[in-house]
N, CA, C and O of each residue as an XYZ file, in Angstrom:
820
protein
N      27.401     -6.275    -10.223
C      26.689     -5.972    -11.463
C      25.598     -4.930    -11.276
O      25.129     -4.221    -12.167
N      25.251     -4.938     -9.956
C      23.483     -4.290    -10.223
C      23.459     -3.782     -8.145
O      24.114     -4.219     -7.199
N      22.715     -3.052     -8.213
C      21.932     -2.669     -7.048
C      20.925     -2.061     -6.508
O      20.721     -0.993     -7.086
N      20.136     -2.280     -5.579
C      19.029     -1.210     -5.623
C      18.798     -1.438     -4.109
O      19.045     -2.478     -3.498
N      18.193     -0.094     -3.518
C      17.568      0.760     -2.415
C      15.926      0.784     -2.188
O      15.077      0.924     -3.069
N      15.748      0.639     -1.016
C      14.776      0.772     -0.402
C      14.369      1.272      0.749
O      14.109      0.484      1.658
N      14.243      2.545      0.932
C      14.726      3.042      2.905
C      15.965      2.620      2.750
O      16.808      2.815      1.874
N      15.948      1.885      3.936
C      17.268      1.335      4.413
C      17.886      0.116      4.167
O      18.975     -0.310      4.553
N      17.008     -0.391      3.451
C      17.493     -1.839      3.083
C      17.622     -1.930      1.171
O      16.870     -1.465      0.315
N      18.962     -2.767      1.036
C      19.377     -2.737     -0.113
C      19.979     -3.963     -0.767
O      20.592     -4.735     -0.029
N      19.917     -4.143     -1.606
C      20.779     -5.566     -2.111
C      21.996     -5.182     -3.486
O      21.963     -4.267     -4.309
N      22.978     -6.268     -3.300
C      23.720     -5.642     -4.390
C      24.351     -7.077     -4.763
O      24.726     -7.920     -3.949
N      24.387     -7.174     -6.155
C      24.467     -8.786     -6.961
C      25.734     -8.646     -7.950
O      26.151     -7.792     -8.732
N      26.072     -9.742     -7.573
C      27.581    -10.076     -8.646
C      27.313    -11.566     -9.343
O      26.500    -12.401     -8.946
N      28.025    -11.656    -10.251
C      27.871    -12.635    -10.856
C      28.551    -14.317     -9.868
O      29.262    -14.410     -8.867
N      27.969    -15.278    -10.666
C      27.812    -16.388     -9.649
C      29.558    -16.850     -9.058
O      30.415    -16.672     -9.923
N      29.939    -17.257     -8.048
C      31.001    -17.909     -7.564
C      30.615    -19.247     -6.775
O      29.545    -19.283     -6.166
N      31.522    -20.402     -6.782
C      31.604    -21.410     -6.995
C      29.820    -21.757     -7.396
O      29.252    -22.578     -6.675
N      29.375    -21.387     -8.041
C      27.941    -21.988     -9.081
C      27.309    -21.410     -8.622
O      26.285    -21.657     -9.259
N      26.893    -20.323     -7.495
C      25.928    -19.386     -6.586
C      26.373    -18.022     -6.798
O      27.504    -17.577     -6.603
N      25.104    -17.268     -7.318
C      24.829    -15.976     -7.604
C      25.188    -15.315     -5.993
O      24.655    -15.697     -4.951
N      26.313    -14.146     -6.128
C      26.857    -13.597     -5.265
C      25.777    -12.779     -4.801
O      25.348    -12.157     -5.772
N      25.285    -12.559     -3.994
C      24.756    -10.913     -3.110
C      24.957    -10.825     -1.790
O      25.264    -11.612     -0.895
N      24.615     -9.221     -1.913
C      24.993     -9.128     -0.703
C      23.982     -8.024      0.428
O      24.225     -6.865      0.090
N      23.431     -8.039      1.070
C      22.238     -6.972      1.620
C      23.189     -5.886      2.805
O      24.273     -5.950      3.385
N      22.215     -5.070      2.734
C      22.215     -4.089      3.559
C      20.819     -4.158      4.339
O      19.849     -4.745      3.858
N      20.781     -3.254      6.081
C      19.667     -2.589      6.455
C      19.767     -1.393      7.021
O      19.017     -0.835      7.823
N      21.034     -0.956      6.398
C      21.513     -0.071      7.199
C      21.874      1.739      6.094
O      22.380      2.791      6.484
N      21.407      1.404      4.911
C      21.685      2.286      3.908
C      23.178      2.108      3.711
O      23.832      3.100      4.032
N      23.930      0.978      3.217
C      24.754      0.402      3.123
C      26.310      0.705      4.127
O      27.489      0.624      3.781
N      25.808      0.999      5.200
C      26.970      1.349      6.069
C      27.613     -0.108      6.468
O      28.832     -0.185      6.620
N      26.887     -1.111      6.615
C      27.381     -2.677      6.504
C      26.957     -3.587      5.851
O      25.726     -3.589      5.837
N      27.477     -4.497      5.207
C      27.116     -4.957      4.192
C      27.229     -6.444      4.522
O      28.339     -6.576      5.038
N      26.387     -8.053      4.452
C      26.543     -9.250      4.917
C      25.884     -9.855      3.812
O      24.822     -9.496      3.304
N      26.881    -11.158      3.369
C      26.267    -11.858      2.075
C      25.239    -12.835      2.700
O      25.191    -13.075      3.906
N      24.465    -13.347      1.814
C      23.384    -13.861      1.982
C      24.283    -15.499      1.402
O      25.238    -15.664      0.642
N      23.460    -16.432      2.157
C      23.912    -17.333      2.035
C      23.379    -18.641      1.287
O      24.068    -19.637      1.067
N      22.287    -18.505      0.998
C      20.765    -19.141      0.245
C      20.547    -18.996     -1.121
O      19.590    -19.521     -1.692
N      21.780    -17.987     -1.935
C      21.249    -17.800     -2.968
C      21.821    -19.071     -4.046
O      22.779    -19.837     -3.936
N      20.682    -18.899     -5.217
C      20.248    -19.843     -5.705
C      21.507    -20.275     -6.767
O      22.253    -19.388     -7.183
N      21.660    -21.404     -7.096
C      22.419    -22.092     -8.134
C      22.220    -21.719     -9.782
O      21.265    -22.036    -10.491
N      23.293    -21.031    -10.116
C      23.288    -20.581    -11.599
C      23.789    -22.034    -12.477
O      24.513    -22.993    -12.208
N      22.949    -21.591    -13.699
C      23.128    -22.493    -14.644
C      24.806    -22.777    -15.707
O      25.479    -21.755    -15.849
N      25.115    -23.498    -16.070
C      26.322    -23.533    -17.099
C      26.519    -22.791    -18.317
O      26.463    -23.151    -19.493
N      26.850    -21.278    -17.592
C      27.203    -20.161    -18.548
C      25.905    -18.951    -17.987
O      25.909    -17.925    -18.668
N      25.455    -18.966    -17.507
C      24.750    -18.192    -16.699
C      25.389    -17.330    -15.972
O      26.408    -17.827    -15.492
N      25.171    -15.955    -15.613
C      25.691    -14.678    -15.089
C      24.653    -13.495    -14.826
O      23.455    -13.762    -14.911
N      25.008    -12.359    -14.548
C      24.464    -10.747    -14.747
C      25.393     -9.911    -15.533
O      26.601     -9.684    -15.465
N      24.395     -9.514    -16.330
C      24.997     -8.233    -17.291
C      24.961     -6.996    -16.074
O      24.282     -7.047    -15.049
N      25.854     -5.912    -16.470
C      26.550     -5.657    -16.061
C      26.136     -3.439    -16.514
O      25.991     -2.385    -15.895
N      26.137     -3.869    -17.720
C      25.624     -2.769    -18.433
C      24.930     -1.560    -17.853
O      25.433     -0.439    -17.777
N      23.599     -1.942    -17.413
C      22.682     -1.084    -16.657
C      22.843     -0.947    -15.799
O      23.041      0.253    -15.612
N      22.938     -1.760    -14.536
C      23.137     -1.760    -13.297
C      22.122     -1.854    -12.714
O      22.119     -1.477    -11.542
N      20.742     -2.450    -13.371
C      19.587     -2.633    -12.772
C      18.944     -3.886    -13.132
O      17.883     -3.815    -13.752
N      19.534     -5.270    -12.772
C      18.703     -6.409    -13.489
C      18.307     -6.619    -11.969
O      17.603     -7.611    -11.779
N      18.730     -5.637    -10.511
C      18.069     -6.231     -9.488
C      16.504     -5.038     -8.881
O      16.417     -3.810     -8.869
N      15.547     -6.078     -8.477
C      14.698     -4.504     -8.036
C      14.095     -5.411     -6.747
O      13.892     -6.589     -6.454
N      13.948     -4.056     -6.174
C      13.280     -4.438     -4.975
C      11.917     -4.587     -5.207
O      11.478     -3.738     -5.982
N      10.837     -5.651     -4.653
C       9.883     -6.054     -4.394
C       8.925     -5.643     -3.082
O       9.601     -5.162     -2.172
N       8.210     -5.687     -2.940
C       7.286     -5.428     -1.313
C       7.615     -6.249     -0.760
O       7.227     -5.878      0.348
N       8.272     -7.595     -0.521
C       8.459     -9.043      0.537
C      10.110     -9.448     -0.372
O      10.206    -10.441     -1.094
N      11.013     -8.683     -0.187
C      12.206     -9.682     -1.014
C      12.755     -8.560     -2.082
O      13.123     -7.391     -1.973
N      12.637     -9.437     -3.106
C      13.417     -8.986     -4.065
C      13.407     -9.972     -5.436
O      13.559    -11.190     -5.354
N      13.172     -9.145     -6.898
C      13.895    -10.376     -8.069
C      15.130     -9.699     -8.886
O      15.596     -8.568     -8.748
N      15.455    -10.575     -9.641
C      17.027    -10.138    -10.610
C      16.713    -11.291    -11.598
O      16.071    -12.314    -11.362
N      17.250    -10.940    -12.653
C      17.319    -11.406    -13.816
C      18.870    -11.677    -14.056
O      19.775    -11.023    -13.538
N      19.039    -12.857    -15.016
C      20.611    -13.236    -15.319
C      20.405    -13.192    -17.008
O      19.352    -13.242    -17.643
N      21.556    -13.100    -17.410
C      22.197    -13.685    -18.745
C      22.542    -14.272    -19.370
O      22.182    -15.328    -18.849
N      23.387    -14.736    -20.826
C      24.429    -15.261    -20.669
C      23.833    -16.845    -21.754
O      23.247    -16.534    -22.791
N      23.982    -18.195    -21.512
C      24.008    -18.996    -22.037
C      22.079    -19.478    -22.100
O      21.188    -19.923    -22.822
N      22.441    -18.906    -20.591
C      20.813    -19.030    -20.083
C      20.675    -18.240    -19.068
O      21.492    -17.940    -18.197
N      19.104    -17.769    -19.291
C      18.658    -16.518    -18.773
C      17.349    -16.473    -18.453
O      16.440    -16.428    -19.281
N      17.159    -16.489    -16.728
C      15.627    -16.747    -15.896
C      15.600    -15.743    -14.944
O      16.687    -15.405    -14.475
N      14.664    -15.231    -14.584
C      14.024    -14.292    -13.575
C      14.086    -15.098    -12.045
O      13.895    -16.300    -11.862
N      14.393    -14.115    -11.069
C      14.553    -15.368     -9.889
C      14.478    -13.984     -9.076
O      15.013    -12.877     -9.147
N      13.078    -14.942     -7.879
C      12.635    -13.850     -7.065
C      12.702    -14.568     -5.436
O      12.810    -15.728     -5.038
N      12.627    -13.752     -5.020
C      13.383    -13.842     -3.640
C      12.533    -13.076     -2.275
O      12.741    -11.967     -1.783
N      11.472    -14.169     -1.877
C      10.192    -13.548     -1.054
C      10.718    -13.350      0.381
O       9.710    -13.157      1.060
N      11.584    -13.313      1.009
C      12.152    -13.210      2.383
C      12.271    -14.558      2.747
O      12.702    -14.698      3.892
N      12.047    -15.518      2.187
C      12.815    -16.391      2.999
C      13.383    -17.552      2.078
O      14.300    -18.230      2.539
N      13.000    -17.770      1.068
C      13.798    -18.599     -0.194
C      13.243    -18.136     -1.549
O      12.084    -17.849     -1.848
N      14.712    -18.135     -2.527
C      14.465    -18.044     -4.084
C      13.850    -19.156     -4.618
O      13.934    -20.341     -4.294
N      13.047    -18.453     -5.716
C      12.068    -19.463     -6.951
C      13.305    -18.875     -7.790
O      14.241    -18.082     -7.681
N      12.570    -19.984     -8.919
C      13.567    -19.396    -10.700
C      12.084    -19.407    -11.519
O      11.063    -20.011    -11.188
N      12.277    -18.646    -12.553
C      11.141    -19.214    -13.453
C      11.719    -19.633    -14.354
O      12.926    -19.531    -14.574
N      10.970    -20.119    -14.937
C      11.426    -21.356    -16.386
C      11.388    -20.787    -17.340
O      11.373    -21.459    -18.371
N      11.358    -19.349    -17.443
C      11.268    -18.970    -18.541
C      12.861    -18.671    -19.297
O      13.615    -18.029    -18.566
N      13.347    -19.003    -20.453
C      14.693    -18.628    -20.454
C      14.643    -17.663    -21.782
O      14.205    -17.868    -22.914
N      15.291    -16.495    -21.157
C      15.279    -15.435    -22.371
C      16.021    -15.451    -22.857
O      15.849    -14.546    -23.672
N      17.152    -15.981    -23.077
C      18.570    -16.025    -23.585
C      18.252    -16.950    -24.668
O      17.378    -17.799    -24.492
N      19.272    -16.807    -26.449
C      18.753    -17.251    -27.365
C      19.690    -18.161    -27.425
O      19.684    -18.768    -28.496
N      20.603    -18.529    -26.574
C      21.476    -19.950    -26.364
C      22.644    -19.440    -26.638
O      23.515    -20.291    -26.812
N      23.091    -17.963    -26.774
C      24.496    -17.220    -26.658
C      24.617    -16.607    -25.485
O      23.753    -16.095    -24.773
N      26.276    -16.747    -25.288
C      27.013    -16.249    -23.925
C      26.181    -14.334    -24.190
O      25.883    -13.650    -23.211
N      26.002    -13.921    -25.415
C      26.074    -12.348    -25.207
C      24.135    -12.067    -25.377
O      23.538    -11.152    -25.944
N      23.845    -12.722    -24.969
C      22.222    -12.852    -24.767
C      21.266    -12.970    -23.672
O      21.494    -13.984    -23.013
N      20.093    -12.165    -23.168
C      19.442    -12.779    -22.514
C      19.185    -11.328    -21.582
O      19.709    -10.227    -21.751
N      18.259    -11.725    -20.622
C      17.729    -10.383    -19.610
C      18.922     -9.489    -19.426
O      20.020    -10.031    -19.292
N      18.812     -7.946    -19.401
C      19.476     -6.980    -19.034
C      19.258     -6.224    -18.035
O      20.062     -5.673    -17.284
N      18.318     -6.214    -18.047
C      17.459     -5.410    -16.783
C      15.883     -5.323    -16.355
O      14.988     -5.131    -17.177
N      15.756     -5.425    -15.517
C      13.901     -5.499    -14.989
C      13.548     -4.362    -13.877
O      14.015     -3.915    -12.829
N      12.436     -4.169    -14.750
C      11.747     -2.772    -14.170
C      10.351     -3.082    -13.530
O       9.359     -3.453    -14.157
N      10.420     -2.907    -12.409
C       8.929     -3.173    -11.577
C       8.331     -2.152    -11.627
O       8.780     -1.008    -11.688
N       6.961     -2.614    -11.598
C       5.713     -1.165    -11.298
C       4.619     -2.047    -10.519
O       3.630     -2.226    -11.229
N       4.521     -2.678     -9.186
C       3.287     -2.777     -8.779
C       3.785     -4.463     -9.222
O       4.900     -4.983     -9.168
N       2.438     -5.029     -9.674
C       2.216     -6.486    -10.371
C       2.977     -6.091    -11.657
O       3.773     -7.015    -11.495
N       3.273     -5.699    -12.425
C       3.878     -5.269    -13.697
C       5.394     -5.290    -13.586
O       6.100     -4.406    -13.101
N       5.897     -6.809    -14.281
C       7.125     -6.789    -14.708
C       7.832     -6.463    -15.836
O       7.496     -7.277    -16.696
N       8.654     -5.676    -16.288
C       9.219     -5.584    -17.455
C      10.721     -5.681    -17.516
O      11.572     -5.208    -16.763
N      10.833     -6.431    -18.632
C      12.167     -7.287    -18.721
C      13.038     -6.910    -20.279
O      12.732     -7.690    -21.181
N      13.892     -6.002    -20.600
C      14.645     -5.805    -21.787
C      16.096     -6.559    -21.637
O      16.730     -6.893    -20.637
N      16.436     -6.729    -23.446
C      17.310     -7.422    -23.505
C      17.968     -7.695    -24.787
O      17.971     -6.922    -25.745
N      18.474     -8.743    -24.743
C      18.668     -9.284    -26.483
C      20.196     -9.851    -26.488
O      20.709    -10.603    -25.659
N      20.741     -9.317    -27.579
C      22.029     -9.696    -28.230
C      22.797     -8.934    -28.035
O      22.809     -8.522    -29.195
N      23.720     -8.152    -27.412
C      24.426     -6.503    -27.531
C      25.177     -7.036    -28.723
O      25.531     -6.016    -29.313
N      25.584     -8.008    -29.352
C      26.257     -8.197    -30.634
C      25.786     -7.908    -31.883
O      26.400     -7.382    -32.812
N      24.560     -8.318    -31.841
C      23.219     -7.874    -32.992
C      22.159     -6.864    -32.183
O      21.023     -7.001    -31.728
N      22.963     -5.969    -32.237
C      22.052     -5.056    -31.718
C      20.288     -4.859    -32.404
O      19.382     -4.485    -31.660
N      20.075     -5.144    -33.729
C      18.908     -4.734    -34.883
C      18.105     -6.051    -34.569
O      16.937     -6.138    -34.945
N      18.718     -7.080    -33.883
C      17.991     -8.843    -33.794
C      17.105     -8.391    -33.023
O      17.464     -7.687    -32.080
N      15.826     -8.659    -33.212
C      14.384     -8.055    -32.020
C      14.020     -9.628    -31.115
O      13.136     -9.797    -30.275
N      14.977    -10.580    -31.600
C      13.984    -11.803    -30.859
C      14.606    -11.651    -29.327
O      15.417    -10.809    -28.940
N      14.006    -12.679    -28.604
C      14.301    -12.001    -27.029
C      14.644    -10.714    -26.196
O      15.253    -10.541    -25.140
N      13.935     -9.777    -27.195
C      14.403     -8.178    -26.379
C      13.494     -7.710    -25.051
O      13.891     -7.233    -23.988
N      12.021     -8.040    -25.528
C      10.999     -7.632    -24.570
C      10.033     -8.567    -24.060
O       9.187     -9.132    -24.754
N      10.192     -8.709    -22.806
C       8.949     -9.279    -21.955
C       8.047     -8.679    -21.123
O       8.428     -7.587    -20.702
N       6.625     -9.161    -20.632
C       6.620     -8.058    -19.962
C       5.362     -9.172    -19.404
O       4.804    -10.076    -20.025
N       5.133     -8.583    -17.620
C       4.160     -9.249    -16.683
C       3.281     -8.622    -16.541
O       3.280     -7.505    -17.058
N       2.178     -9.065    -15.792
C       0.702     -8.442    -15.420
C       0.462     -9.102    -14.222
O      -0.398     -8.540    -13.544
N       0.938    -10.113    -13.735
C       0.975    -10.337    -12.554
C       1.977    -11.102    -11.623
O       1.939    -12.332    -11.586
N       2.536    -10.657    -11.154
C       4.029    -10.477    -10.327
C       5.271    -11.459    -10.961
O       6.157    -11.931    -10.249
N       5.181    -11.662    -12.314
C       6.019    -12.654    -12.860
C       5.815    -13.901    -12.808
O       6.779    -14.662    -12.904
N       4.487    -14.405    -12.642
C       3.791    -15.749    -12.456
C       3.986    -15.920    -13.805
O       5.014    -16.588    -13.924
N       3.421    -15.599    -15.123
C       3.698    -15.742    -15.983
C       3.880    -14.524    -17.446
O       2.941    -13.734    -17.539
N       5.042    -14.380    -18.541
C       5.177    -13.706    -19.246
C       4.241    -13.673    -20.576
O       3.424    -14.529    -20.918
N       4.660    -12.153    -21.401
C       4.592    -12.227    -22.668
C       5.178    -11.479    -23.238
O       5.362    -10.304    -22.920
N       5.797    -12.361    -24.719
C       6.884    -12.323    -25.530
C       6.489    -11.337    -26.336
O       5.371    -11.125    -26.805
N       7.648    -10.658    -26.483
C       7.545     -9.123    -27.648
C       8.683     -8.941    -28.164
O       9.755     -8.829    -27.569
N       8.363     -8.887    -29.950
C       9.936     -9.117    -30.237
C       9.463     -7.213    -30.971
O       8.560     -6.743    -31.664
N      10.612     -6.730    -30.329
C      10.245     -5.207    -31.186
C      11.558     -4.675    -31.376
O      12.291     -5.374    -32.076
N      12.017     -3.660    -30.948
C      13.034     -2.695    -31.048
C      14.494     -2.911    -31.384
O      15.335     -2.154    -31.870
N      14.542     -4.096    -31.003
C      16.379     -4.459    -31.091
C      16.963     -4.757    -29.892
O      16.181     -5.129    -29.017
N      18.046     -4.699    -29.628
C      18.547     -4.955    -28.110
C      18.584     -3.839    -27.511
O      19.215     -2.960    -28.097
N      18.056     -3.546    -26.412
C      17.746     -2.559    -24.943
C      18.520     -2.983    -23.919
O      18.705     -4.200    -23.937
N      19.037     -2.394    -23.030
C      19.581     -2.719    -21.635
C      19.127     -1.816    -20.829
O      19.517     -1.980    -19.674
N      18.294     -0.718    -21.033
C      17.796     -0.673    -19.495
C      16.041     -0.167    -19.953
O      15.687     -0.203    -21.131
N      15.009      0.320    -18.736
C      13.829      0.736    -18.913
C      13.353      1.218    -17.921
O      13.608      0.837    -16.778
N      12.371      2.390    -18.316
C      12.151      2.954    -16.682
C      10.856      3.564    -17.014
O      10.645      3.846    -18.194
N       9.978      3.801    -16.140
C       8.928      4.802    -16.005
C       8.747      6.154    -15.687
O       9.122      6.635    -14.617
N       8.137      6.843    -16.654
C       8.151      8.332    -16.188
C       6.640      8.759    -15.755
O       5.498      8.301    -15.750
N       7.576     10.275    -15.291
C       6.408     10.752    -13.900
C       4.704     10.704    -14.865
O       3.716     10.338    -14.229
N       4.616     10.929    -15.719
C       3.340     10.606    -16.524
C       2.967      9.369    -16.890
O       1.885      9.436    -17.473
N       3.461      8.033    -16.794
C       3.447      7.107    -16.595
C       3.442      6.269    -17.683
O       2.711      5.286    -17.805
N       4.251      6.653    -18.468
C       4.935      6.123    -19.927
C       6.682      5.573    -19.512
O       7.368      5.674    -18.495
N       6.892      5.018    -20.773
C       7.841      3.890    -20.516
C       9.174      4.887    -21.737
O       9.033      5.354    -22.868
N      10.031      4.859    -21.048
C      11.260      5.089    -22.022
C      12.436      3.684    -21.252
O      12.726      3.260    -20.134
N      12.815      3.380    -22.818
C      13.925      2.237    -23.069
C      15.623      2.884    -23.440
O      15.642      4.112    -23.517
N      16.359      2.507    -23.562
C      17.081      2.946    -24.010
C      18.120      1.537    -24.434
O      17.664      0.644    -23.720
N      19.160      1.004    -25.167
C      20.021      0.427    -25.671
C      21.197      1.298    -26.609
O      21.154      2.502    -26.863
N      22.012      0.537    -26.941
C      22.898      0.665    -28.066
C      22.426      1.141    -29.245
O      23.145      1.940    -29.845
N      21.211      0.783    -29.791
C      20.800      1.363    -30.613
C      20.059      2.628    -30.562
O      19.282      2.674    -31.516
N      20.001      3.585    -29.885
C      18.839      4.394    -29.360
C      18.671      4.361    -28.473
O      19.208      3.688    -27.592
N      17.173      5.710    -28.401
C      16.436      5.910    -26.923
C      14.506      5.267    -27.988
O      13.949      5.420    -29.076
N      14.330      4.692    -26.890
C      13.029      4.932    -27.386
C      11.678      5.214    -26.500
O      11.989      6.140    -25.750
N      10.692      4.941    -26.316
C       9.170      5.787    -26.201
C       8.155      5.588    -26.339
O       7.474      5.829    -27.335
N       7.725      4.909    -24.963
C       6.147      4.272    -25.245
C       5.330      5.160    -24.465
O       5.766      5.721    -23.460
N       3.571      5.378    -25.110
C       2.796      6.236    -24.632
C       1.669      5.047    -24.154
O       0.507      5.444    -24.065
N       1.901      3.808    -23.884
C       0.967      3.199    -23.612
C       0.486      1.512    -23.886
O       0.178      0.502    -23.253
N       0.652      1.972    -25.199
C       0.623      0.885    -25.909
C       2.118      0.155    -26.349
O       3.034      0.584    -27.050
N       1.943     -1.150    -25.611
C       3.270     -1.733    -25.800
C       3.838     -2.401    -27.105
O       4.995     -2.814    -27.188
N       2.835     -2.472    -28.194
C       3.332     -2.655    -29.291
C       3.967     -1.420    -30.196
O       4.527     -1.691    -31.258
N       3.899     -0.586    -29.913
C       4.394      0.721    -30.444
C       5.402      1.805    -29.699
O       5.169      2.579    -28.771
N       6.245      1.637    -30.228
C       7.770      2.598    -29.513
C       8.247      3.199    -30.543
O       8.604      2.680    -31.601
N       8.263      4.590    -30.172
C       9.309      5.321    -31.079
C      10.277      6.283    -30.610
O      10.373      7.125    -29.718
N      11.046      5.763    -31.693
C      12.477      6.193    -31.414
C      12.550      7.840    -31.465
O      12.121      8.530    -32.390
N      13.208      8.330    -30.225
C      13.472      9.342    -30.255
C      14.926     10.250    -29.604
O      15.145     11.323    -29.043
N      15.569      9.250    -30.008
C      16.783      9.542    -30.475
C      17.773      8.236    -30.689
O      17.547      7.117    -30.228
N      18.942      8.623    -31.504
C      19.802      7.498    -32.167
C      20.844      7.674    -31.396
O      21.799      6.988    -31.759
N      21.082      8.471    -30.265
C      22.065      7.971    -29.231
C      22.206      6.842    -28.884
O      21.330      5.993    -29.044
N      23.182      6.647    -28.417
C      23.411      5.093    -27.630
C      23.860      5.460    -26.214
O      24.652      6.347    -25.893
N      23.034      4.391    -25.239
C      23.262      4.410    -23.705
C      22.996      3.261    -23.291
O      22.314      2.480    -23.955
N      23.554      2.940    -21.982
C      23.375      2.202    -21.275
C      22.267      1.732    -20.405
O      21.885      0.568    -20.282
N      21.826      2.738    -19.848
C      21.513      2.240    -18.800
C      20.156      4.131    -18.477
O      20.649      5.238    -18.690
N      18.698      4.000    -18.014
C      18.158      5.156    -18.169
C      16.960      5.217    -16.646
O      15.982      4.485    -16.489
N      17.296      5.975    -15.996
C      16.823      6.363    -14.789
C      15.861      7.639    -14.394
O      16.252      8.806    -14.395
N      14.706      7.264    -14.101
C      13.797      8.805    -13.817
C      14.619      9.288    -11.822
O      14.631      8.779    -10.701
N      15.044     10.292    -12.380
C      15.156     11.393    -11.049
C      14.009     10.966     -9.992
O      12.849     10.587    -10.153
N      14.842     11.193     -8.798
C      13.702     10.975     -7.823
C      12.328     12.221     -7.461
O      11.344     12.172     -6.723
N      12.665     12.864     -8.030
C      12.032     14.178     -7.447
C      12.196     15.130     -9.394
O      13.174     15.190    -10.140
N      10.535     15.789     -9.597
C      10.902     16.234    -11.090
C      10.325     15.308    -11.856
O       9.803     14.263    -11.470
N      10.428     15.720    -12.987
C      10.093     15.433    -14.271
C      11.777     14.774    -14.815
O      11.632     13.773    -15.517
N      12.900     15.078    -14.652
C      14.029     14.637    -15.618
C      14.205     12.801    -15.580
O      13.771     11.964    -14.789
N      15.113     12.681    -16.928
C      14.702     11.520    -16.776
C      16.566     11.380    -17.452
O      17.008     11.854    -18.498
N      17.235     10.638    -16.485
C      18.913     11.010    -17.440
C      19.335      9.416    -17.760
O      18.983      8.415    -17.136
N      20.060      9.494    -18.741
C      20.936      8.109    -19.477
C      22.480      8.480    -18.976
O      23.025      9.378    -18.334
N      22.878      7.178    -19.693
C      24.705      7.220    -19.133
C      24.747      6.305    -19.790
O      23.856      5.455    -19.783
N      26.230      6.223    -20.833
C      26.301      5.549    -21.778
C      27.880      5.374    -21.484
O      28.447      5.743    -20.456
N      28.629      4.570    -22.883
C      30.392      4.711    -23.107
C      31.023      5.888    -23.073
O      30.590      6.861    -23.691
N      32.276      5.925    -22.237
C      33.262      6.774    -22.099
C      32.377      8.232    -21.975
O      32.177      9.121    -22.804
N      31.841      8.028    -20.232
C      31.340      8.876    -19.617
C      30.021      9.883    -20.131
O      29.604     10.949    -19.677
N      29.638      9.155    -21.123
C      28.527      9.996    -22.066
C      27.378     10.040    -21.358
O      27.086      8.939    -20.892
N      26.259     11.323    -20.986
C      25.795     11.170    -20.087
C      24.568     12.387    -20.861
O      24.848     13.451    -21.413
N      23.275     11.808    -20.665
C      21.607     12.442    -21.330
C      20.791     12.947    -20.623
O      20.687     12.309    -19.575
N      19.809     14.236    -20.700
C      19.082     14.515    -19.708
C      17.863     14.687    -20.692
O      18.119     15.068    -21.834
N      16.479     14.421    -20.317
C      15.857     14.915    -21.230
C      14.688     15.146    -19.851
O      13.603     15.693    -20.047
C-alpha cells in the first residue's frame, strides 16, 4: 500500500494477513528486504488505503501508519514495539477512514474521509501538536487522500475533489484547482510540488 525512505532505511506496508498488518523493512536502500515480525493486530475490517501511497512515515526512533476501512487508528512504532491510538477515524464504513499522514517534527497530520462521498467533510482532517499523543478534529474540505508541505511552509492537500491550500491557518483552505488526484508530493530539491492521479494523470505546480 504505502512506503517511505530514510537514508538507508525504509519500510513498506501491505494490508493485514492472517489478522497482522504486513511490513516489511529495509537498511540497505531496499536492496534486501525482511518482514518484521511484531506487527500489530488489525481490527475486523481494518486495512491500508492504497490511493496515496503514503499512510506510512518515518519518525526519528521507528515509524507510524495509519489504516482504514471499518476502523481506522494511527499506530506508531518506536524501535522496539507498536502502540495503537484509540482514536478511530473511520465513520463505521469499509470506504472510510485515514488515507494518509504527513509528519513535520511533533506535528501530525492525518487526511481522509469517504472516497464514496467525496463532499461528506466529517472525518477528513486531523491534526497533532505533539507526536500523536493526542488529536484535533476538523471537519472541512471533503475527502483528501494525500498532504504535504511546501518549501515555504504551507500545506497543500489534494483528493478527488480538488487541490487545495493552506497559508497557515488550518481552518481555512482554498481550493485551487478542481482537478482530481491522488496522491501530492514536494520534490526533493526546488520549489515544485507534483500530483498523480487516474489513468496516469500527472500535476506540476
Amino acid at each position: 500500500d504505502a512506503m517511505d525512505f530514510k537514508g538507508k532505511k525504509g519500510y513498506c506496508i501491505g494490508d493485514p494477513i492472517d489478522g497482522k498488518f504486513f511490513i516489511l523493512q529495509t537498511t540497505d536502500k531496499g536492496n534486501h528486504w525482511s518482514m518484521m515480525n511484531n506487527t500489530p493486530l488489525a481490527d475486523s475490517g481494518e486495512a491500508c488505503f492504497a490511493s496515496s501511497g503514503s499512510n506510512i512515515a518515518i519518525i526519528k526512533k521507528g515509524f507510524v501508519f495509519v489504516s482504514g476501512g471499518l476502523h481506522s487508528h494511527l499506530y506508531k512504532y518506536d524501535g522496539k514495539v507498536f502502540t495503537k491510538d484509540t482514536t478511530n477515524f473511520s465513520t463505521g464504513r469499509a470506504t472510510s477512514g485515514a488515507n494518509a499522514i504527513y509528519v513535520d517534527r511533533k506535528k501530525y497530520y492525518i487526511v481522509g474521509g469517504d472516497f464514496t462521498t467525496v463532499k461528506d467533510t466529517n472525518n477528513t482532517f486531523y491534526y497533532s501538536t505533539n507526536n500523536g499523543k493526542s488529536f484535533t478534529k476538523m471537519n472541512w474540505i471533503g475527502y483528501q487522500s494525500s498532504i504535504t508541505k511546501t518549501k515555504h511552509k504551507n500545506y497543500i492537500a489534494c483528493g478527488t475533489n480538488g487541490v487545495f491550500y493552506n497559508a497557515g491557518d488550518l481552518r481555512k483552505w482554498k481550493c485551487i484547482s478542481p482537478l482530481s488526484f491522488h496522491v501530492v508530493k514536494k520534490a526533493k530539491h526546488g520549489n515544485a510540488i507534483y500530483f498523480a492521479g487516474s489513468r496516469g494523470k500527472i500535476g506540476k505546480l
